[in-house]
DOROFI-734578 format. One record per atom (N, C-alpha, C): residue number from 1; atom name; x, y, z. Coordinates in nm, 2 decimals. Layout:
N
- NUM,CA,X,Y,Z
...
This chain:
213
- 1,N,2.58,-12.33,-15.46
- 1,CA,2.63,-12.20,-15.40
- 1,C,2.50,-12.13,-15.35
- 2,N,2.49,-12.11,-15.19
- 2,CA,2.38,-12.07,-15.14
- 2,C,2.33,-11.93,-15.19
- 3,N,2.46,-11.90,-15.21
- 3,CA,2.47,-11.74,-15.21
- 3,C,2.57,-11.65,-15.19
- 4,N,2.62,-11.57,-15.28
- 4,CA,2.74,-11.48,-15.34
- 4,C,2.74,-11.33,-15.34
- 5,N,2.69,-11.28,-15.25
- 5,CA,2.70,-11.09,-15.25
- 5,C,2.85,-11.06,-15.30
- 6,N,2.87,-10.99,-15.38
- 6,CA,2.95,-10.91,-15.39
- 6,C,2.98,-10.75,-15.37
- 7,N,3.11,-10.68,-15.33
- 7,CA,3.08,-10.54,-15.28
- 7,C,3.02,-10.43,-15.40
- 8,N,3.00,-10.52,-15.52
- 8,CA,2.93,-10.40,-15.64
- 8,C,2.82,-10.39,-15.54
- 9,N,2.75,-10.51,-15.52
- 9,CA,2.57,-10.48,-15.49
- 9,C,2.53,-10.59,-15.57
- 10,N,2.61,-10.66,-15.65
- 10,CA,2.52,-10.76,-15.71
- 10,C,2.53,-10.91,-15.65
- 11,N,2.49,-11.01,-15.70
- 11,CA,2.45,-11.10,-15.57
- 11,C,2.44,-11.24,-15.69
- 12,N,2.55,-11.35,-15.72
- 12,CA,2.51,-11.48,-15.76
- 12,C,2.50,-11.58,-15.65
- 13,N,2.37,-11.72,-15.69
- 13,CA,2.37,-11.85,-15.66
- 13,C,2.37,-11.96,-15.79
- 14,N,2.38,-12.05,-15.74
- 14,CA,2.43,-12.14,-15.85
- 14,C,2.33,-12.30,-15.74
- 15,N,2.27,-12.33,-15.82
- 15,CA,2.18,-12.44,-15.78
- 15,C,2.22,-12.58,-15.87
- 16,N,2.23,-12.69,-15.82
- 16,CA,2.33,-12.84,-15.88
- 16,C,2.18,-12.93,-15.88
- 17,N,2.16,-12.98,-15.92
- 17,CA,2.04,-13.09,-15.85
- 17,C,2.03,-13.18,-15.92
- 18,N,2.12,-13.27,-15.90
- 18,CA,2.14,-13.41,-16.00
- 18,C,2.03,-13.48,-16.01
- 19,N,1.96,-13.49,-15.90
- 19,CA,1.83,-13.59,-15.88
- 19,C,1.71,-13.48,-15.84
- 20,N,1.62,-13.50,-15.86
- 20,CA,1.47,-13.41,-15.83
- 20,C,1.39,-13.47,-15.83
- 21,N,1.28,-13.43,-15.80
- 21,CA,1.16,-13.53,-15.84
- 21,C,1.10,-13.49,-16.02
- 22,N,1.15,-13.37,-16.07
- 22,CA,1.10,-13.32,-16.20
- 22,C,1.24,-13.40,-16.25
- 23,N,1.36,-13.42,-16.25
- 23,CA,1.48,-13.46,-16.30
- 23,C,1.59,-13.36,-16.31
- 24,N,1.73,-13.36,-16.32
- 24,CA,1.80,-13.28,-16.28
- 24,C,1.84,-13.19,-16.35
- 25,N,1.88,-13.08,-16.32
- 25,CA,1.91,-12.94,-16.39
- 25,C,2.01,-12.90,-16.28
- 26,N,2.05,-12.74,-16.35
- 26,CA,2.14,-12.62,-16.28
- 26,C,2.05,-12.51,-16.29
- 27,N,2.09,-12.44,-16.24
- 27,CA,2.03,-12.26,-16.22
- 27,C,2.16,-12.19,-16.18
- 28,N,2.16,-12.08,-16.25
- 28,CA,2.27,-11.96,-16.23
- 28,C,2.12,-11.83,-16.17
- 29,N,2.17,-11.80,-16.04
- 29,CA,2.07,-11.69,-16.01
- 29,C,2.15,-11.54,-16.02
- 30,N,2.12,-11.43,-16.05
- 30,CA,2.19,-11.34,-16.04
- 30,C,2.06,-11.20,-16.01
- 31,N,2.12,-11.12,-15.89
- 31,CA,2.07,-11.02,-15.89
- 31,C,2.11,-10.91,-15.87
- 32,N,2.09,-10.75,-15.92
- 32,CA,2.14,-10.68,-15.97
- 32,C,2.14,-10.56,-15.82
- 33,N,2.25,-10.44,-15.84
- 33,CA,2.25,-10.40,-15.70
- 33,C,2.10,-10.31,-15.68
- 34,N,2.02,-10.32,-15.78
- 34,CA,1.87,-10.26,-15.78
- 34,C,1.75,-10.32,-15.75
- 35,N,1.81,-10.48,-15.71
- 35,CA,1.71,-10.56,-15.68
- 35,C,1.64,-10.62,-15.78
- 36,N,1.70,-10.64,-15.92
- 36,CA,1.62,-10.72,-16.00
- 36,C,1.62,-10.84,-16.04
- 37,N,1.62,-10.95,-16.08
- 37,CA,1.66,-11.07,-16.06
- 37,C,1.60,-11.17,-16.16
- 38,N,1.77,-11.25,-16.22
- 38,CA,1.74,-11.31,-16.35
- 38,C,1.78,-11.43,-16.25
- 39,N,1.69,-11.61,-16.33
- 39,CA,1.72,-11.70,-16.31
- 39,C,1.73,-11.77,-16.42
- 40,N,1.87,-11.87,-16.47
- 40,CA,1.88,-11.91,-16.59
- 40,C,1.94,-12.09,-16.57
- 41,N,1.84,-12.13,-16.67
- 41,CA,1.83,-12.29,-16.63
- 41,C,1.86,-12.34,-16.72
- 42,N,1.98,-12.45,-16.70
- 42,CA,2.04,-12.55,-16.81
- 42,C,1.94,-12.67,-16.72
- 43,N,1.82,-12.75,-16.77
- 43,CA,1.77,-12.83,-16.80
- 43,C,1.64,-12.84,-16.84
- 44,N,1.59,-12.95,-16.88
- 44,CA,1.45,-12.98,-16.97
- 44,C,1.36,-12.90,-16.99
- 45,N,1.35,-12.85,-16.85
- 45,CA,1.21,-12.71,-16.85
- 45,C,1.22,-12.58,-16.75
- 46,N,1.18,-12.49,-16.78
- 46,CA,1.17,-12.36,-16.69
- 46,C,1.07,-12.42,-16.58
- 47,N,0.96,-12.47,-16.58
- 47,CA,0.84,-12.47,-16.48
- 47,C,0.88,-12.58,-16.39
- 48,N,0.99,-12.66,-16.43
- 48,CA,0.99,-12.79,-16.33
- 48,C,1.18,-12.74,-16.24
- 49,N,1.22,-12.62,-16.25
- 49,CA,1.31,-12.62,-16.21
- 49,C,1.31,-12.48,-16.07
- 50,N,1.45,-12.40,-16.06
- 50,CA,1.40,-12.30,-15.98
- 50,C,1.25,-12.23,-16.02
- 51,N,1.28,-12.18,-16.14
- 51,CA,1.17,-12.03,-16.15
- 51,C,1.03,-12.08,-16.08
- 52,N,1.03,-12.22,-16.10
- 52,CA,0.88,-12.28,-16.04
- 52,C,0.82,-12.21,-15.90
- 53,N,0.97,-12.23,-15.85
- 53,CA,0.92,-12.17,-15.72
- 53,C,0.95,-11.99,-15.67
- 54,N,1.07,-11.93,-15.79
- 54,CA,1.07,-11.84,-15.70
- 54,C,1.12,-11.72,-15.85
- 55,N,1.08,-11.80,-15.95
- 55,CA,0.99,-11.69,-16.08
- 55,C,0.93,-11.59,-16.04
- 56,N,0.80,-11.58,-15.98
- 56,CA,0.73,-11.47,-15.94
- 56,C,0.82,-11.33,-15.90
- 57,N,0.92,-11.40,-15.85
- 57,CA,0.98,-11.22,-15.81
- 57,C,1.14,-11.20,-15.88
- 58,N,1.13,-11.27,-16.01
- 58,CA,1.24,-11.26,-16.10
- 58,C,1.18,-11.13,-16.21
- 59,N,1.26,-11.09,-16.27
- 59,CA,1.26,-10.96,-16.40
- 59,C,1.22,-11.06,-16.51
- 60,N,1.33,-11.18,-16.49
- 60,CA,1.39,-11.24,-16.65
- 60,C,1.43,-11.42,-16.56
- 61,N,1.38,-11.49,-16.65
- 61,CA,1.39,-11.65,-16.67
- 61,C,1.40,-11.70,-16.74
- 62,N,1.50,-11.78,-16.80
- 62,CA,1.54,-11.84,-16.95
- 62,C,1.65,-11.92,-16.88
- 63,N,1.73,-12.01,-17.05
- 63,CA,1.73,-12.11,-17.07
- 63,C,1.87,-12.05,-17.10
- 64,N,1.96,-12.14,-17.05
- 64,CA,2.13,-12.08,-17.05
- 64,C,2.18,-12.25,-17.05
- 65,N,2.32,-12.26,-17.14
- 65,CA,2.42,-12.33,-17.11
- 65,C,2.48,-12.36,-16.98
- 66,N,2.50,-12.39,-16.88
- 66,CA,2.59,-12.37,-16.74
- 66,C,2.71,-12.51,-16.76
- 67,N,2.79,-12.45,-16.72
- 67,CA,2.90,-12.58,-16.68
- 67,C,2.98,-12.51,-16.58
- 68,N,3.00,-12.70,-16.50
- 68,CA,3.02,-12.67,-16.35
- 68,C,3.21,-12.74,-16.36
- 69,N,3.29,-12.74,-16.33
- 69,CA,3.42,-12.82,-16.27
- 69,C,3.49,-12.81,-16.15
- 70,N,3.52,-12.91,-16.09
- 70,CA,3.60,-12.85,-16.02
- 70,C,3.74,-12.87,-16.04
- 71,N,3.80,-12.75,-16.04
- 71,CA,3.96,-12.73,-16.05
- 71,C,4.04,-12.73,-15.95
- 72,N,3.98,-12.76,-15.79
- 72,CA,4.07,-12.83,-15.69
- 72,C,3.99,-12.90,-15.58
- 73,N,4.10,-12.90,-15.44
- 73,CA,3.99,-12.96,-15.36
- 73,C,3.84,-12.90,-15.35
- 74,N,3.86,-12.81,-15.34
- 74,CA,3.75,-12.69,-15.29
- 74,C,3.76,-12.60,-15.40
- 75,N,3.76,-12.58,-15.47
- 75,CA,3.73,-12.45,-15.59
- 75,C,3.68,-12.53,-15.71
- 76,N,3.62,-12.42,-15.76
- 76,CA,3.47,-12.44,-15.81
- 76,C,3.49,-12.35,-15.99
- 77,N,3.50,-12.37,-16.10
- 77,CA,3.50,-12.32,-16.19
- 77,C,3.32,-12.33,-16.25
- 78,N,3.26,-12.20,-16.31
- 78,CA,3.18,-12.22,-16.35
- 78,C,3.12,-12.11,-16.47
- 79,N,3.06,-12.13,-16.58
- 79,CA,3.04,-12.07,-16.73
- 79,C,2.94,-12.09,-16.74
- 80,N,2.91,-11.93,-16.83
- 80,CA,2.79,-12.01,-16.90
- 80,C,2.75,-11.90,-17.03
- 81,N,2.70,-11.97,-17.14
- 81,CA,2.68,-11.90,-17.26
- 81,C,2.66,-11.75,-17.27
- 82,N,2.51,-11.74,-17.24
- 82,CA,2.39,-11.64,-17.28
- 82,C,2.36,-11.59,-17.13
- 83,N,2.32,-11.51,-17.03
- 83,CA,2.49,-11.42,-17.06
- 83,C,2.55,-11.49,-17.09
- 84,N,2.72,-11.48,-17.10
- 84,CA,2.82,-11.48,-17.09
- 84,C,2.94,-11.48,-16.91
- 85,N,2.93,-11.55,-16.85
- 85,CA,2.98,-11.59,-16.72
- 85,C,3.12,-11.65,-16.70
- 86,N,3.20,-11.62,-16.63
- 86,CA,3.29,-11.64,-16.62
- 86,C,3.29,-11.63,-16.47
- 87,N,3.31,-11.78,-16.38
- 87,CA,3.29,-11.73,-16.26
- 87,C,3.40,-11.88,-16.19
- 88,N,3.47,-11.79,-16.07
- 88,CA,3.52,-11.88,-16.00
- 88,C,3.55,-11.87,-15.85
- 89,N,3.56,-12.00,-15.75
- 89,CA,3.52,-11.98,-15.64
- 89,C,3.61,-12.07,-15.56
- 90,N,3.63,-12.03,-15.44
- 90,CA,3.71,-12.14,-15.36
- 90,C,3.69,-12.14,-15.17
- 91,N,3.60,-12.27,-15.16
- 91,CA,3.54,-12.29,-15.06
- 91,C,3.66,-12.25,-14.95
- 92,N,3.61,-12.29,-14.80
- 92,CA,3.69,-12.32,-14.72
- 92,C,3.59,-12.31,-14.57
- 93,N,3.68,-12.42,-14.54
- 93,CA,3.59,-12.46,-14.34
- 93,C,3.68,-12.37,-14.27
- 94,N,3.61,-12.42,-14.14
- 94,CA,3.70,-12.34,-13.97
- 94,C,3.64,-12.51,-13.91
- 95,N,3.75,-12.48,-13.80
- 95,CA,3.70,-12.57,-13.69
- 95,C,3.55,-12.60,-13.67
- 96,N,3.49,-12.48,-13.65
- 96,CA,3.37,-12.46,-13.59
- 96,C,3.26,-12.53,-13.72
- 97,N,3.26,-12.51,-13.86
- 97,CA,3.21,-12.55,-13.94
- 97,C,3.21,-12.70,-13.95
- 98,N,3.37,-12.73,-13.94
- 98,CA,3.36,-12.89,-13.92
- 98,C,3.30,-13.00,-13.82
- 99,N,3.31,-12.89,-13.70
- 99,CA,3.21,-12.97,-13.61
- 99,C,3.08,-12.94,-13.64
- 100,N,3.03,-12.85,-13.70
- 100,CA,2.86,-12.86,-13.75
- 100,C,2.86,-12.92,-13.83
- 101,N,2.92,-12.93,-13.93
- 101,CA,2.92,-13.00,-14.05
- 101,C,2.87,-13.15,-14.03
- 102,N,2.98,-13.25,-13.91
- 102,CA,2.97,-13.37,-13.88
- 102,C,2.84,-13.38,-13.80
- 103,N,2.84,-13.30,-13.71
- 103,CA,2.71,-13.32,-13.66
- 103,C,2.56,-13.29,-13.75
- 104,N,2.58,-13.23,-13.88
- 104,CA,2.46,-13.24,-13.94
- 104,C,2.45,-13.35,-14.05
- 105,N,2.57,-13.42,-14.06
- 105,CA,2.55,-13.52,-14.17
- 105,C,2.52,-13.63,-14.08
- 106,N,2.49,-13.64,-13.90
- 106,CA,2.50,-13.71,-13.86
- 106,C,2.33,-13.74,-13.82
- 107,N,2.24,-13.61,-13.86
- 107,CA,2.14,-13.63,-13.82
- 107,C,2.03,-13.63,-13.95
- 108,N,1.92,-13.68,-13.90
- 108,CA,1.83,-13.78,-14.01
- 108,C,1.75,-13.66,-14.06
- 109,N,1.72,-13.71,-14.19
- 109,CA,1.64,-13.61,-14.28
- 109,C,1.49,-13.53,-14.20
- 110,N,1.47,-13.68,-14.06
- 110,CA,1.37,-13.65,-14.04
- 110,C,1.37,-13.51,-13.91
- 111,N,1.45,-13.46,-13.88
- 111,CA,1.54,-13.38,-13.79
- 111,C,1.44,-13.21,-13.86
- 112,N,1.44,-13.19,-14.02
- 112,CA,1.39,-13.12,-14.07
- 112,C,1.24,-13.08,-14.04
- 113,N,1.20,-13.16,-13.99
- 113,CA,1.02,-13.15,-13.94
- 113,C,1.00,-13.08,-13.81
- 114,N,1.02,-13.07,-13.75
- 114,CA,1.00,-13.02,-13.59
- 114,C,1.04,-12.86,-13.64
- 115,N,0.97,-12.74,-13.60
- 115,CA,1.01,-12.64,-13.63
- 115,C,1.11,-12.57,-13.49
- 116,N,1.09,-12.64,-13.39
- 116,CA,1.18,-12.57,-13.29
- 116,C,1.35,-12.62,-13.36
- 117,N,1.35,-12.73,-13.43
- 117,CA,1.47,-12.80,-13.49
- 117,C,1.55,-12.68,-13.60
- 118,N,1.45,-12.67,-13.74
- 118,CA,1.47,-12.55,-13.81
- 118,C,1.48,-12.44,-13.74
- 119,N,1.45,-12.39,-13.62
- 119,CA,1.48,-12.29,-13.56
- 119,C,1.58,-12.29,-13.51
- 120,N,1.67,-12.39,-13.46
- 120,CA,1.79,-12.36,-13.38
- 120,C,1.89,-12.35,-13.48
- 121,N,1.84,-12.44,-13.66
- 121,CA,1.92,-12.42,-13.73
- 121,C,1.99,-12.29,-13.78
- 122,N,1.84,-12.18,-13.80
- 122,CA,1.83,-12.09,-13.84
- 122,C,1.94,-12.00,-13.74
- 123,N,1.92,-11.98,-13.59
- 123,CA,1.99,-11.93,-13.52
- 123,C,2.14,-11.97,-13.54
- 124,N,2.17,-12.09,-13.59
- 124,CA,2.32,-12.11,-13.62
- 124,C,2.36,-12.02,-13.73
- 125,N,2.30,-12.04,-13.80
- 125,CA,2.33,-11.93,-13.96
- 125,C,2.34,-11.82,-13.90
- 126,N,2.26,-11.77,-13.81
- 126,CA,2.27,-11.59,-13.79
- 126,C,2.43,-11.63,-13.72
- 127,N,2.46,-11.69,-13.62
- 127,CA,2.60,-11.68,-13.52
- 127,C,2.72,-11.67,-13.63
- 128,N,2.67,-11.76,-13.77
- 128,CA,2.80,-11.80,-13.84
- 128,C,2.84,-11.65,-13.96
- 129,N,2.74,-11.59,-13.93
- 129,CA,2.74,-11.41,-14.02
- 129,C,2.67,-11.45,-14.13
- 130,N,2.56,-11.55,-14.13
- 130,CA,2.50,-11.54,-14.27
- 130,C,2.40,-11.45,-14.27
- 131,N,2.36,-11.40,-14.14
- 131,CA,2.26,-11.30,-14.12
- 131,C,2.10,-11.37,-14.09
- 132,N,1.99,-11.32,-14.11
- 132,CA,1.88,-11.36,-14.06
- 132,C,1.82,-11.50,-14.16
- 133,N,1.88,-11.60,-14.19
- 133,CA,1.79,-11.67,-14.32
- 133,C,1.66,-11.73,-14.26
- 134,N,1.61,-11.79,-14.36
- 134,CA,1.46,-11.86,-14.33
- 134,C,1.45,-12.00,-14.38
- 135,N,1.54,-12.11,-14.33
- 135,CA,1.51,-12.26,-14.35
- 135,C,1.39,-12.30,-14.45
- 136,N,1.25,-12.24,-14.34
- 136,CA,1.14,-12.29,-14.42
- 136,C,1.09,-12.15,-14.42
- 137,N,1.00,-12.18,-14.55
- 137,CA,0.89,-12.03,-14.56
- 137,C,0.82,-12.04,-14.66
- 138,N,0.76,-11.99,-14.70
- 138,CA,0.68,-11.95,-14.81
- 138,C,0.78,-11.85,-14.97
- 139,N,0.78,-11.96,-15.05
- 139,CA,0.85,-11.91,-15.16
- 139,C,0.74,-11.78,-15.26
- 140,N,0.83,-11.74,-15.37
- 140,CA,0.72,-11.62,-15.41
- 140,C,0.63,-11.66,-15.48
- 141,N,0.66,-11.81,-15.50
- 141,CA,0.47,-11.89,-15.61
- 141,C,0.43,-11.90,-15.53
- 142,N,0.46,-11.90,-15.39
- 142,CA,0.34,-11.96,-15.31
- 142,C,0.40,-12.09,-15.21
- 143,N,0.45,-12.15,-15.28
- 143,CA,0.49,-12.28,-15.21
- 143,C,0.59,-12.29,-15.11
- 144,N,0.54,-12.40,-15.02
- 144,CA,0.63,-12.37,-14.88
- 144,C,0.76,-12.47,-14.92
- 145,N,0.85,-12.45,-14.89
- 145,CA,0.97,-12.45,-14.89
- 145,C,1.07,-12.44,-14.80
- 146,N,1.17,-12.60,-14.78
- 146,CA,1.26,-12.59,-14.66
- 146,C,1.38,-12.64,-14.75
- 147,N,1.43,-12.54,-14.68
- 147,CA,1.65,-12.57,-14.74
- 147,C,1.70,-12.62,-14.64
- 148,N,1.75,-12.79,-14.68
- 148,CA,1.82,-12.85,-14.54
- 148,C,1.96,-12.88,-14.61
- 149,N,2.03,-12.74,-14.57
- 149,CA,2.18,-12.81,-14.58
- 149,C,2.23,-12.88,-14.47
- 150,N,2.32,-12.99,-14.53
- 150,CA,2.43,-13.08,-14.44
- 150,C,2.53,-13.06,-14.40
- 151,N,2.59,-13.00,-14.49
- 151,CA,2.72,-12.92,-14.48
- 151,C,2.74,-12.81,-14.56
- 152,N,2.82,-12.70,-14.47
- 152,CA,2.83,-12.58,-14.53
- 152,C,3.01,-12.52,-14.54
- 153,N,3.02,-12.47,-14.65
- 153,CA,3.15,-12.40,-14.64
- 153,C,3.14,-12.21,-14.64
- 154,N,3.26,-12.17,-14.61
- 154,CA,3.24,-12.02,-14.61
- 154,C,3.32,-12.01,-14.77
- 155,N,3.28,-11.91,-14.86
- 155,CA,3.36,-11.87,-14.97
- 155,C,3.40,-11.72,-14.98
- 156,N,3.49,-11.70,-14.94
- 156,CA,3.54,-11.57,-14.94
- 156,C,3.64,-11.51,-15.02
- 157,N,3.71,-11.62,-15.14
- 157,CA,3.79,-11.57,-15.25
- 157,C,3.67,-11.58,-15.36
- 158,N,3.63,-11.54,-15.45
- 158,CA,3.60,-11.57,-15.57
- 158,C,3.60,-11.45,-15.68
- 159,N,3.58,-11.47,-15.79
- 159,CA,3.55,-11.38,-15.92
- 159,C,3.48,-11.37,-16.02
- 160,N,3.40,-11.30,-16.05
- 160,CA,3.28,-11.33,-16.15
- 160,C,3.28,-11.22,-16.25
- 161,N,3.29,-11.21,-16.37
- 161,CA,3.24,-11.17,-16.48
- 161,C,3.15,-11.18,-16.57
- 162,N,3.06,-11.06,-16.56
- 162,CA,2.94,-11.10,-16.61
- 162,C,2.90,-11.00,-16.77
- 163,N,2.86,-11.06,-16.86
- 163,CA,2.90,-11.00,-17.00
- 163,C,2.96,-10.88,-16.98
- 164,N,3.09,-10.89,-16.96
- 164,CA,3.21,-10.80,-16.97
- 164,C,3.21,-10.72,-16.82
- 165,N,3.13,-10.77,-16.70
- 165,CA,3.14,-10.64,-16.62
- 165,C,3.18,-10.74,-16.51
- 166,N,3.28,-10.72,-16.46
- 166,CA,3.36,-10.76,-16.32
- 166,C,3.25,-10.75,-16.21
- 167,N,3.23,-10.84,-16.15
- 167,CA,3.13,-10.79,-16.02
- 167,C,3.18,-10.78,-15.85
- 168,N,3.34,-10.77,-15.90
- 168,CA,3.44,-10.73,-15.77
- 168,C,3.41,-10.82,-15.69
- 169,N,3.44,-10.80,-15.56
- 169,CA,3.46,-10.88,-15.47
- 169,C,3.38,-10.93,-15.38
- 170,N,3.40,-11.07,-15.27
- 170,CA,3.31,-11.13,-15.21
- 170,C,3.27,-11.00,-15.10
- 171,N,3.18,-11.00,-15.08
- 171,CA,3.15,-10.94,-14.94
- 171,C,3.06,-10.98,-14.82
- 172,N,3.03,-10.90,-14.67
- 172,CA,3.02,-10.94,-14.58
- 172,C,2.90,-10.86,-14.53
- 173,N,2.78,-10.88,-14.58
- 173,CA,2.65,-10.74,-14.58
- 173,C,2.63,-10.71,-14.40
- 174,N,2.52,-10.63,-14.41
- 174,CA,2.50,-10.60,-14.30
- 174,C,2.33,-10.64,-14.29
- 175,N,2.28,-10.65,-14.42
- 175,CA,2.18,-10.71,-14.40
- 175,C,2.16,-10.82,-14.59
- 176,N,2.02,-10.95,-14.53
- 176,CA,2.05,-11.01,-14.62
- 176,C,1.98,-10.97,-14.74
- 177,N,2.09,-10.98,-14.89
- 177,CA,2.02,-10.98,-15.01
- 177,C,1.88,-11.08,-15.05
- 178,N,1.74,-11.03,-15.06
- 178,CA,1.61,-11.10,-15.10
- 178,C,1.62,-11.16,-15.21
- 179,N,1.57,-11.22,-15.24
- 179,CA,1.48,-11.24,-15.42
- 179,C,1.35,-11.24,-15.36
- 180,N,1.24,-11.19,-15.36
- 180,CA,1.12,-11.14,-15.39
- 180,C,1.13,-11.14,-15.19
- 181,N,1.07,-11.25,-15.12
- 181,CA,1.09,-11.24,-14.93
- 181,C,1.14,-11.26,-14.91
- 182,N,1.23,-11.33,-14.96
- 182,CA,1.32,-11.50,-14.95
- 182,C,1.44,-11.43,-14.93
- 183,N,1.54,-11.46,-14.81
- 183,CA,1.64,-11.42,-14.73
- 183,C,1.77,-11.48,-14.79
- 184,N,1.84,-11.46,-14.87
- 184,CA,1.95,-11.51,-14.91
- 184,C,2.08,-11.49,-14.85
- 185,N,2.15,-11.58,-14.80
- 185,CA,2.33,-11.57,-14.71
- 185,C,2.34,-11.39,-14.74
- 186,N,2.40,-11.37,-14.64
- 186,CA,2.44,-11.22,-14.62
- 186,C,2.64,-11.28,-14.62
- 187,N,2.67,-11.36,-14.66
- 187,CA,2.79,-11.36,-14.70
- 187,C,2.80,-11.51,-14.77
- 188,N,2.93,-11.50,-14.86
- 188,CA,2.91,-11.62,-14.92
- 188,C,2.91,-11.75,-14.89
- 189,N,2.83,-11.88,-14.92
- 189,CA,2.83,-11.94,-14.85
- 189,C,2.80,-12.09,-14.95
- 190,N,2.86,-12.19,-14.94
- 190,CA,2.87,-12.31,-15.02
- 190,C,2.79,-12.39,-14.96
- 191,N,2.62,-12.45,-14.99
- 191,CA,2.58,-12.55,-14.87
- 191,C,2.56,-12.71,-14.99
- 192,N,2.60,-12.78,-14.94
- 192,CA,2.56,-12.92,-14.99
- 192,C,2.44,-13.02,-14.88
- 193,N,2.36,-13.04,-14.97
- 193,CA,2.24,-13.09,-14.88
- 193,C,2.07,-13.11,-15.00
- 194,N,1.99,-13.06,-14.93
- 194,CA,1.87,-13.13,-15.02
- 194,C,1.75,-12.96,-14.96
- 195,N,1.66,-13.04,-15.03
- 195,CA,1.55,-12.90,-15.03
- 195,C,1.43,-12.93,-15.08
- 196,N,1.36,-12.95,-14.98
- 196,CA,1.22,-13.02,-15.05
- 196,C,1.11,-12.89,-15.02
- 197,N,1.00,-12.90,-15.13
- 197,CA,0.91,-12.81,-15.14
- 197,C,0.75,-12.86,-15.14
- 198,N,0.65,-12.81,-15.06
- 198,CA,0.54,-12.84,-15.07
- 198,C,0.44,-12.83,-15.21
- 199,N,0.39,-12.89,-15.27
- 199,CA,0.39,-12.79,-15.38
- 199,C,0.20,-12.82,-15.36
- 200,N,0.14,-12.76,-15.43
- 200,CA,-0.01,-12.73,-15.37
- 200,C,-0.07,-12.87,-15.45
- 201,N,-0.18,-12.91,-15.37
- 201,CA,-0.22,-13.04,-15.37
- 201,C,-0.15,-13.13,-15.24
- 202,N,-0.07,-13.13,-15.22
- 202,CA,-0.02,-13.17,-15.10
- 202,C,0.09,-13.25,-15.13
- 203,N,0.17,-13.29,-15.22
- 203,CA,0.30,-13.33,-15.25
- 203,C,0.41,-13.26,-15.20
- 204,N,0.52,-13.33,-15.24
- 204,CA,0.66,-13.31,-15.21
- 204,C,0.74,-13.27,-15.32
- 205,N,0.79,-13.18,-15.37
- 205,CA,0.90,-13.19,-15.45
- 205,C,1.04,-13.19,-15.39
- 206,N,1.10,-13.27,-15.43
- 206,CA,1.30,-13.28,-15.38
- 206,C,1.40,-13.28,-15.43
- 207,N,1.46,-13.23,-15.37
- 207,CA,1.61,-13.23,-15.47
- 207,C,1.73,-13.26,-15.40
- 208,N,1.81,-13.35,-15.40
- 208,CA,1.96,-13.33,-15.32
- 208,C,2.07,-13.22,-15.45
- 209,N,2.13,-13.18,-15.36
- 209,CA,2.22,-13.12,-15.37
- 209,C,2.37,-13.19,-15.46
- 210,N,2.45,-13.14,-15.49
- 210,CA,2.58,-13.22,-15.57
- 210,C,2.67,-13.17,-15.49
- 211,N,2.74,-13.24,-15.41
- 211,CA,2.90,-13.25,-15.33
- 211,C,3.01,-13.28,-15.42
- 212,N,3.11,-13.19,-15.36
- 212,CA,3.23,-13.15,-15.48
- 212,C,3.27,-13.33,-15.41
- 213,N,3.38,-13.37,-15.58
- 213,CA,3.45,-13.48,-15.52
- 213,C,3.53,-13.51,-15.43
């Protein structure tokens, strides 16, 4: 889940990453309508998962239960202990999505390198109302960082409760919710795809994404 504003002001993502180059984990991100921002990881380590890269401009990072199901074609059930989460979601395309969609599972990973490329991407996301995002950039540890989704859905039903507080309904901002620079969907948005990060020394870290069945 790329990213979840709701009309309180508060804002969840949900990160899947079966395969990584550290090994796979979840993250439940959540930020508050005050801008503060918890990241919570069901796998092996805090340092080898999100917070690695985008800790620096979190409040709060720890170690939570998460479980993911899906309960249909497209909807998404998801829990988790410590908080306490109760959250559910249900995708959905347009025409217009499905023709991007095919045309981006159609093109090679290596498509992500050229920045005039990530540029035109980025201009799709502004047309589709996600607002201004940033493909590639500089994360808040530092490390450069590119989000290559393949395919994307819009999510405009969902419901989340978060230790006891309803966080109302999806909404449609006017501008995008940050975590520390970092531009997150200005509406909700489901991407399946991969995300590789520079990390200092000159490596790669990667991750693909998990596609509903």
């Amino acid at each position: 889940m790329f990213g979840l504003p709701f009309d309180s002001g508060h804002v969840l993502a949900l990160r899947v990453f079966p395969e990584s180059s550290f090994g796979p984990y979840r993250t439940v991100w959540h930020g508050t309508p005050d801008g503060r921002w918890s990241i919570y990881v069901d796998g092996p380590r805090l340092d080898t998962a999100c917070p690695r890269y985008y800790g620096p401009a979190c409040e709060h990072t720890g170690r939570a239960a998460i479980r993911i199901a899906w309960t249909g074609p497209a909807s998404l059930h998801v829990t988790m202990d410590a908080p306490a989460l109760e959250w559910t979601l249900t995708a959905r395309s347009t025409p217009v999505l499905t023709a991007l969609n095919a045309v981006g599972a159609a093109l090679p990973p290596a498509s992500w390198r050229p920045r005039a490329l990530v540029r035109c991407r980025e201009q799709l996301a502004l047309a589709l109302g996600l607002g201004r995002l940033q493909m590639r950039g500089t994360m808040p540890s530092g490390h450069v960082g590119t989000l290559m989704p393949g395919r994307m859905y819009y999510v405009d039903e969902a419901r989340a409760v978060l230790d006891g507080t309803d966080l109302g309904r999806p909404a449609r901002l006017d501008h995008n919710p940050r975590i520390g620079d970092v531009p997150l969907p200005a509406r909700g948005i489901l991407a399946i795809g991969q995300a590789a990060w520079r990390v200092r020394g000159g490596s790669t870290g990667r991750g693909d994404v998990s596609a509903p069945p």
